[in-house]
C-alpha positions as CSV (number, residue, x, y, z in Angstrom):
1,X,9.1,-3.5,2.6
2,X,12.3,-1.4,2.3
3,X,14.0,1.4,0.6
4,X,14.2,0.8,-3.7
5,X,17.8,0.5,-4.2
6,X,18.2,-3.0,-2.7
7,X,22.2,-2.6,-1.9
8,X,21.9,0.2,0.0
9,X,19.0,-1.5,1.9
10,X,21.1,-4.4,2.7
11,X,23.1,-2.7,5.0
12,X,20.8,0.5,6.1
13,X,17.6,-2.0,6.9
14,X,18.2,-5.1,6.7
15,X,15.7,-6.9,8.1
16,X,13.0,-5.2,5.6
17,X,11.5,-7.5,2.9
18,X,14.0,-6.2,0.1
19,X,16.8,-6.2,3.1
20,X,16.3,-10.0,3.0
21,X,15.4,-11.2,-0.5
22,X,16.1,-8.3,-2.7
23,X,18.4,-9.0,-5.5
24,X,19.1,-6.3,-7.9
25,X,16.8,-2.7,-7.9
26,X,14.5,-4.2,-10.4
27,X,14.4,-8.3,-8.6
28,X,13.9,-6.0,-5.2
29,X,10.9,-8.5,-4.2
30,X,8.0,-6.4,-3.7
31,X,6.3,-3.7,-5.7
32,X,4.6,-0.5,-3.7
33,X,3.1,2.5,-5.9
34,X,4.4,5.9,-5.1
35,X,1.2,7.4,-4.7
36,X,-2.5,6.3,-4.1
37,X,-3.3,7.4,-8.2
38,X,-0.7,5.0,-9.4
39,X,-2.0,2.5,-6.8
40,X,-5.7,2.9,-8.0
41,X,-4.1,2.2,-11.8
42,X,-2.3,-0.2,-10.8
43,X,-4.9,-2.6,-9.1
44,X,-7.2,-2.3,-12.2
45,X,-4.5,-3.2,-14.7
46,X,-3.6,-6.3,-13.2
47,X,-6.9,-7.4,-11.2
48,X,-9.6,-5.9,-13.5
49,X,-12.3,-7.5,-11.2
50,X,-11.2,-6.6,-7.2
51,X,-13.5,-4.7,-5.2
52,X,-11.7,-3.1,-2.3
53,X,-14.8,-2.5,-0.5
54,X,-16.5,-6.2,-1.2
55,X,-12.8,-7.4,0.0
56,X,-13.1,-5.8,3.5
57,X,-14.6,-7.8,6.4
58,X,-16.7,-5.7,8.4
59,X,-18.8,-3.7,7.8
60,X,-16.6,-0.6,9.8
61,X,-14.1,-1.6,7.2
62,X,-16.1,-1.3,4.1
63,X,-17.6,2.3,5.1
64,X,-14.1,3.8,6.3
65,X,-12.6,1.9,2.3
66,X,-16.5,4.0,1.0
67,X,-15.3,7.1,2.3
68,X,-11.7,7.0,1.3
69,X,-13.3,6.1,-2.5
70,X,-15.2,8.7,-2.1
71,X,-13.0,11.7,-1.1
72,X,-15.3,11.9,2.2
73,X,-12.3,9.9,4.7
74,X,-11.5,12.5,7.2
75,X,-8.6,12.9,10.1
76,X,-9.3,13.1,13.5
77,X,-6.3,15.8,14.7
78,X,-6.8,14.9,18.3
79,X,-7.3,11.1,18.4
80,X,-5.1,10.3,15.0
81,X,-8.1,8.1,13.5
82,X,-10.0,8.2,10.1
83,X,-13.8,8.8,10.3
């Protein structure tokens, strides 16, 4: 996606989302939270209805997106994987 500030992205990372289409800090493109809270509130403002774990494919997918609901999502040190 890019850095925020949009003219400093231009010439730091161009070829990121903002980089390329990004026209002012607040016409950047793209909106990403700053934290998985803000995320959480975010997604039920504007799509009161999503299910992140209904929206998953398999069924891997849905109990890793379970456990990350939950608090219960844990890293593997040694592999670098979620279980």
């Amino acid at each position: 996606m890019g850095p925020t500030k949009v003219m400093k992205t231009r010439y730091s990372e161009p070829d990121t989302i903002r980089g390329t289409f990004g026209l002012s800090d607040t016409r950047n493109c793209s909106h990403g939270s700053d934290s998985l809270e803000t995320a959480k509130r975010e997604i039920e403002f504007f799509f009161p209805d999503f299910d992140p774990i209904g929206f998953s494919g398999s069924l891997e997918e849905k109990e890793l997106l379970r456990k990350h609901r939950d608090n219960l999502l844990t890293l593997n040190q040694c592999k670098f994987v979620h279980y």
